[in-house]
N, C-alpha and C positions, 0 to 999 in steps of 0.2 A: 504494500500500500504506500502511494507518495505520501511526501511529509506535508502537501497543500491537503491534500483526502484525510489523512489523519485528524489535523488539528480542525477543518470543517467538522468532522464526526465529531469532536471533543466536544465542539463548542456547542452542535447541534444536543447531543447529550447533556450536556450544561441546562440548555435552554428547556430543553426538556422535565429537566428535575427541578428546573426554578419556580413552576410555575404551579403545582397543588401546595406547596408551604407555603408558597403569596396568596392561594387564593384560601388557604385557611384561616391566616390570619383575618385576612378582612373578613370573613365569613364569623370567625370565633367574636371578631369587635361588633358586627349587627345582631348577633346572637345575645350577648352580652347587653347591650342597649335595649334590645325588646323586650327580655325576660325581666329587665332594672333590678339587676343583683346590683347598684351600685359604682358598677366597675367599670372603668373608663379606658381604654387604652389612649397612649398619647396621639393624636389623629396624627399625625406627621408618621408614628410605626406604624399604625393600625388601616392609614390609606395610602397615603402620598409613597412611601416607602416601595410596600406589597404591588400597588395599583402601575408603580413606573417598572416593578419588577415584569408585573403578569407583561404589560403591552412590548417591552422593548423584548421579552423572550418574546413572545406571535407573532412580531413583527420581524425579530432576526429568523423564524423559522419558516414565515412565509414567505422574504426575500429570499432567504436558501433556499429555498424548493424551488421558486420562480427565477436562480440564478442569477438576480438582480444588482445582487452585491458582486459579482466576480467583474471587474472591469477588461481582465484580460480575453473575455470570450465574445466581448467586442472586439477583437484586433481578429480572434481566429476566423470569425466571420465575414470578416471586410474582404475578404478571397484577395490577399496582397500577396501574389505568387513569386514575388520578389522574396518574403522573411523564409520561403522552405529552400530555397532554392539554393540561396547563400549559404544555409545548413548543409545540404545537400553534394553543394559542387566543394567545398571544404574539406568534407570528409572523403569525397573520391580523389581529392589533389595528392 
């Protein structure tokens, strides 16, 4: 496995595991507020925190999947039959 495949998988996995701890949090803080046991979390842990956790993992895991983030696979696309070529006639000199 390349080392760009690798650390995509890591991060993709990352993004993965981030996102039922964030969404318990916020869940345990509405839970807490509606039954009024008293108990507050501080809204900066309890949303803003969980809430930038959940979107920036969906959002990094739906730009991986749709390839959005990889800037290099605009260039493989552009059919610039110039960059194979120079690889190419290199290694047969």
């Amino acid at each position: 496995m390349a080392d760009d495949a690798l650390q995509r998988t890591i991060r993709r996995c990352v993004a993965l595991v981030l996102i039922p701890p964030s969404v318990l949090v916020i869940q345990f803080d509405r839970f807490m507020q509606a039954e009024a046991y008293g108990y507050q979390l501080h809204p900066v842990l309890s949303v803003l925190v969980p809430g930038t956790l959940v979107v920036g993992a969906a959002g990094y895991l739906v730009l991986s999947t749709l390839q959005i983030d990889r800037p290099e696979s605009a260039d493989r696309q552009s059919g610039d039959p110039d960059e194979g070529d120079a690889d190419s006639a290199a290694e047969s000199a």
